[in-house]
C-alpha positions in Angstrom: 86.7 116.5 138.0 88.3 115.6 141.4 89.4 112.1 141.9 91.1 111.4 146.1 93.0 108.7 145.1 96.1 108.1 148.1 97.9 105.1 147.3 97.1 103.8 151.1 93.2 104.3 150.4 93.1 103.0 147.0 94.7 99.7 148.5 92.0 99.7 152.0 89.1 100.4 149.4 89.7 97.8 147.1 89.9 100.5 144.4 92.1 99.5 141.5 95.8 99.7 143.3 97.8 102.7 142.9 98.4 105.1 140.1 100.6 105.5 137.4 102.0 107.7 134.8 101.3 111.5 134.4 102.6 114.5 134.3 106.4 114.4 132.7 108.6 117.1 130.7 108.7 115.9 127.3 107.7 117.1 123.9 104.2 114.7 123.5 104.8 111.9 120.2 103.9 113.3 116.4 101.8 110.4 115.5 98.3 109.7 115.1 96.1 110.1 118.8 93.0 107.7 117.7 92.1 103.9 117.8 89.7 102.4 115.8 90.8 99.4 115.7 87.9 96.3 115.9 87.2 93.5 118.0 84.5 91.7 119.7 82.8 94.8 121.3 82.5 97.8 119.6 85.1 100.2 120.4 85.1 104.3 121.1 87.9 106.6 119.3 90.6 107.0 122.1 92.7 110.1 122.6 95.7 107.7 123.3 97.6 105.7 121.1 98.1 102.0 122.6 100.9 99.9 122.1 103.3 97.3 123.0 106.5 97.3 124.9 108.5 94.1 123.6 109.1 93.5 126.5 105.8 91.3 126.9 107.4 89.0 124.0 110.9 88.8 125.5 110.5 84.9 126.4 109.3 83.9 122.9 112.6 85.4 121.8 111.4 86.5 118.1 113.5 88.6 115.2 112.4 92.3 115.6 110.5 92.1 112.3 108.8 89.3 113.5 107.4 91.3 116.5 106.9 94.5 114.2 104.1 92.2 112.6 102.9 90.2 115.5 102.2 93.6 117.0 100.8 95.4 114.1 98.6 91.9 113.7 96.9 92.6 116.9 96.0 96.0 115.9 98.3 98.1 118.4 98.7 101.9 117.0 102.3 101.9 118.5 105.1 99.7 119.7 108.6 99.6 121.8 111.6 98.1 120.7 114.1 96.6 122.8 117.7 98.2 121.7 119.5 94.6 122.0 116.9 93.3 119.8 117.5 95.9 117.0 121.4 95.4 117.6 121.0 91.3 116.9 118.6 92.2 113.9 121.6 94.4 112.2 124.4 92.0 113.0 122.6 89.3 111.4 122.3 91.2 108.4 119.6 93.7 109.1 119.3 97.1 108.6 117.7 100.2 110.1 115.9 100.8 106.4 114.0 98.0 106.4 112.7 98.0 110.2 111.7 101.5 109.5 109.9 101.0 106.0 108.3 98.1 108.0 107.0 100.0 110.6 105.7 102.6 108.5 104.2 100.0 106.1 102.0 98.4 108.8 101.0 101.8 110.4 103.0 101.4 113.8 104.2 104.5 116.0 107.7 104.0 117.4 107.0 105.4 120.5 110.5 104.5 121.9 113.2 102.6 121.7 114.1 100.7 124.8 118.0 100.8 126.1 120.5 100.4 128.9 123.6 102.9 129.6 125.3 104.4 132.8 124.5 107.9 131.9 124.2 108.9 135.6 127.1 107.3 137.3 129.3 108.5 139.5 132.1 107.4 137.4 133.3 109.9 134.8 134.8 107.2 132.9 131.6 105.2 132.9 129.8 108.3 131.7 131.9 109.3 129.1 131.6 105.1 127.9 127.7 105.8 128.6 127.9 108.6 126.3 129.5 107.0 123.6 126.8 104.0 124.0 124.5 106.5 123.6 125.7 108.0 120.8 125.7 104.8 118.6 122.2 103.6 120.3 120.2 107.3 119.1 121.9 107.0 115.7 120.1 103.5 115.0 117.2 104.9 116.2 117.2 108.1 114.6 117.6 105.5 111.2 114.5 103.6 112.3 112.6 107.1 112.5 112.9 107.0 116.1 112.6 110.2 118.2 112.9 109.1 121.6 114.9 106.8 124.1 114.1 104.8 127.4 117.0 106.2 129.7 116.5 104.5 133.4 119.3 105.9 136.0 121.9 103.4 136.1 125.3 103.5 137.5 124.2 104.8 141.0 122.7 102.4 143.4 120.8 104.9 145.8 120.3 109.0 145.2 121.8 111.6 146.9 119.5 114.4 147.1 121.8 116.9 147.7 123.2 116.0 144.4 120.3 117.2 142.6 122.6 119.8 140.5 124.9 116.8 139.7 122.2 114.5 138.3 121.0 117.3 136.1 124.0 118.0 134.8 124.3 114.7 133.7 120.5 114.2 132.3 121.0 117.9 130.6 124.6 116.4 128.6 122.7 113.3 127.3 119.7 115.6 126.4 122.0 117.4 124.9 123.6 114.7 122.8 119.8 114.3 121.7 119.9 117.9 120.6 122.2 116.7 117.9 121.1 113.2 117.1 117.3 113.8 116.6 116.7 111.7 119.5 115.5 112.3 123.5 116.5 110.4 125.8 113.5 110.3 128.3 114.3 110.0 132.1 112.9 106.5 133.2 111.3 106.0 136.6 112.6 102.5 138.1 110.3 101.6 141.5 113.0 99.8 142.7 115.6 101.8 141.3 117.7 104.9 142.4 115.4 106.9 140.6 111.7 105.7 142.3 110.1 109.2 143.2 107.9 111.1 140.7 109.2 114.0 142.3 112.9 113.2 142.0 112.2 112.7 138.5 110.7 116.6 138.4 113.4 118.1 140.7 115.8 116.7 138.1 114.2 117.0 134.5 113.4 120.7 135.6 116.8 121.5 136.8 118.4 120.9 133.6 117.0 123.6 131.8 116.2 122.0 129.0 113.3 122.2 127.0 112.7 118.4 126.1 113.6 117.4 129.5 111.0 114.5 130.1 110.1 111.3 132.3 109.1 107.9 131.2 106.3 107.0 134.3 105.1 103.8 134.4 102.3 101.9 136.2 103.5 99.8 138.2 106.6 101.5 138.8 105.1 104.3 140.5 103.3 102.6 142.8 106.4 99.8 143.4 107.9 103.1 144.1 105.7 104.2 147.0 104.2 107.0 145.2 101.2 108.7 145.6 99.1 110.6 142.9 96.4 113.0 144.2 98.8 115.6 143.0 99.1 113.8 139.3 97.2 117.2 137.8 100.5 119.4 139.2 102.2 118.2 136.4 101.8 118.7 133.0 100.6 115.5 130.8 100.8 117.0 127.9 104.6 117.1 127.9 104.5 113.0 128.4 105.5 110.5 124.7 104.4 107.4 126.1 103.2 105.6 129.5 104.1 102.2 130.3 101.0 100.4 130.7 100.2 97.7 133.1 98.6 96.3 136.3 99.3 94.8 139.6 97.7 92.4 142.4 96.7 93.6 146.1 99.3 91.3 147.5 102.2 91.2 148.5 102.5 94.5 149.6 103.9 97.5 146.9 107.3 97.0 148.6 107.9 93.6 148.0 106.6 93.6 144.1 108.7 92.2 141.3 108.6 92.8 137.3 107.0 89.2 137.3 104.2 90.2 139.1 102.7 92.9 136.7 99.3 91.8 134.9 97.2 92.9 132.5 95.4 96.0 133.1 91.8 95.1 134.5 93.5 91.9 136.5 95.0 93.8 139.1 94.1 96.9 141.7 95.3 100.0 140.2 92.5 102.5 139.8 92.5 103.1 136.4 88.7 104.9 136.7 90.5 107.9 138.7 93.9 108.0 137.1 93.3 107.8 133.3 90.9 110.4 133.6 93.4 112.8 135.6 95.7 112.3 133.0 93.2 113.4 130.3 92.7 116.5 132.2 96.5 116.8 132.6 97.0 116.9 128.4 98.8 113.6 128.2 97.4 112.5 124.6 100.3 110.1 124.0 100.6 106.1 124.0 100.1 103.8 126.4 102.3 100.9 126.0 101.6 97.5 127.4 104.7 96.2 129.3 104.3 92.9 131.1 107.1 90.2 132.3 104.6 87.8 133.5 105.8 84.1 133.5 102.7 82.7 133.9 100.9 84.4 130.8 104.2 83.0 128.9 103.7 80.0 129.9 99.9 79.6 129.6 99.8 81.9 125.7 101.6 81.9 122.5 102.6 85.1 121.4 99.5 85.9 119.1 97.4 85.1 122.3 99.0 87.7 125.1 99.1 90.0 122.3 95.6 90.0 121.2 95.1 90.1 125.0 97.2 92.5 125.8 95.3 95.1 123.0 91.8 94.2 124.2 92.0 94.2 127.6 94.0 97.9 127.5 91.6 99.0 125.2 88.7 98.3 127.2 90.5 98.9 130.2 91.0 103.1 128.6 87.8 103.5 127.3 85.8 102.3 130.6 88.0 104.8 132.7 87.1 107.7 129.9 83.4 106.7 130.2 81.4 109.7 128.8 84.3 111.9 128.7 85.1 110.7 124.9 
């Protein structure tokens, strides 16, 4: 199945946008691939897990348990905690036990846990502090059953590229700290970041050597990023956890985006129908996870709302780009 799908036609055609996640270098999630979850349509199986980045609760500010059930509630298969929520959870009294009997309780994947560190600066100082962050940060959530980490490149404002070597370096010493906590830390691409090429991220994650080397892609990041993906099946999908899972408008132009303006998928441009089935053909079988910072839907839904939303409108958005294919 061939899909042409430049990120310069996609927009001219009034396809769906640009594309998204594939391709990666991670070991894919040990969880449960289906979805059968019901609603006011009937619903296919999917190969992918969806979930929900906690991201797209931030501004209701809710206790982590609280989400745990919100987003179990809506009938996700998966979520993504937010590392500063977890850390406020423990100091009030919390602990990792509990989230994690909770989660297994109401059937939830923890696809990833979501966190902040200057792993990649320039700074040794700041690495070795980044390190140590990192340290404590895989520990919780390695106790929450947690095998993997968001890990965006921070510390560096713009990338060298002839300091490919360097970065990997780095990125192989903090896989390697996940080598002995149980946890990866999975390379995040930022579109308007240091780090906003999809093949930066490859030069990098396969530079290191490292067998769970792997990238965190992400809707609209890729295309914020200026990339294009008629070469999405070069990579291999099947070595991808989790996709972040969103959508964005025509206008303004890809370069002038912000994290406000992602929507739900199925509101936007991106061309779901050509990407989601390249990345079937490209193994990924892992989650997609809904990650929105929309002030508008905040402002417009209470949280049960966006959630229920949010599942339904990714579910529907999955199984109309699989079509016959499932």
């Amino acid at each position: 199945m061939k899909h042409k799908i430049s990120r310069r036609k996609a927009i001219t055609t009034g396809l769906t946008g640009s594309l998204a996640a594939i391709g990666g270098y991670a070991f894919t999630s040990n969880s449960k691939d289906m979805l059968t979850a019901s609603g006011p349509r009937e619903k296919k199986k999917l190969p992918f897990r969806i979930s929900l980045n906690t991201s797209t609760l931030l501004h209701y500010e809710l206790d982590v348990d609280v989400q745990i059930d919100l987003v179990a509630d809506a009938g996700f298969d998966g979520i993504e905690l937010w590392m500063r929520n977890i850390k406020t959870y423990l100091e009030n009294g919390g602990n990792t036990t509990d989230l994690k009997n909770k989660l297994q309780t109401r059937g939830l994947v923890l696809e990833n846990i979501i966190g902040f560190s200057k792993w990649c600066s320039d700074d040794a100082e700041e690495r070795k502090k980044a390190i140590d962050q990192l340290r404590e940060e895989m520990q919780i959530t390695a106790g929450l059953g947690g095998t993997y980490i968001a890990a965006p490149v921070q510390g560096i404002t713009s990338l060298d590229r002839t300091k490919y070597d360097a970065y990997a370096e780095r990125y192989a010493a903090i896989l390697q700290l996940g080598d002995e906590t149980g946890v990866t830390p999975i390379m995040e691409l930022w579109g308007m970041g240091a780090l906003n090429k999809v093949a930066d991220c490859a030069q990098i994650a396969i530079a290191t050597g490292h067998p769970k080397a792997t990238i965190l892609l992400d809707f609209y990041h890729v295309y914020r990023g200026g990339n294009d993906w008629d070469t999405v099946d070069i990579l291999n999908g099947g070595k991808l956890p989790v996709i972040h899972m969103n959508d964005y408008p025509a206008t303004p132009a890809y370069d002038q985006l912000k994290d406000s303006d992602r929507v739900l998928p199925g509101e936007g441009v991106c061309p779901f129908d050509a990407v989601i089935p390249k990345l079937y053909d490209a193994g990924f079988r892992g989650g997609f996870s809904v990650e929105l910072f929309n002030k508008g839907y905040w402002e417009t839904m209470d949280a049960k709302t966006l959630l229920k939303h949010s599942y339904e409108k990714t579910h529907r958005t999955v199984q109309k780009a699989l079509g016959d294919t499932i």
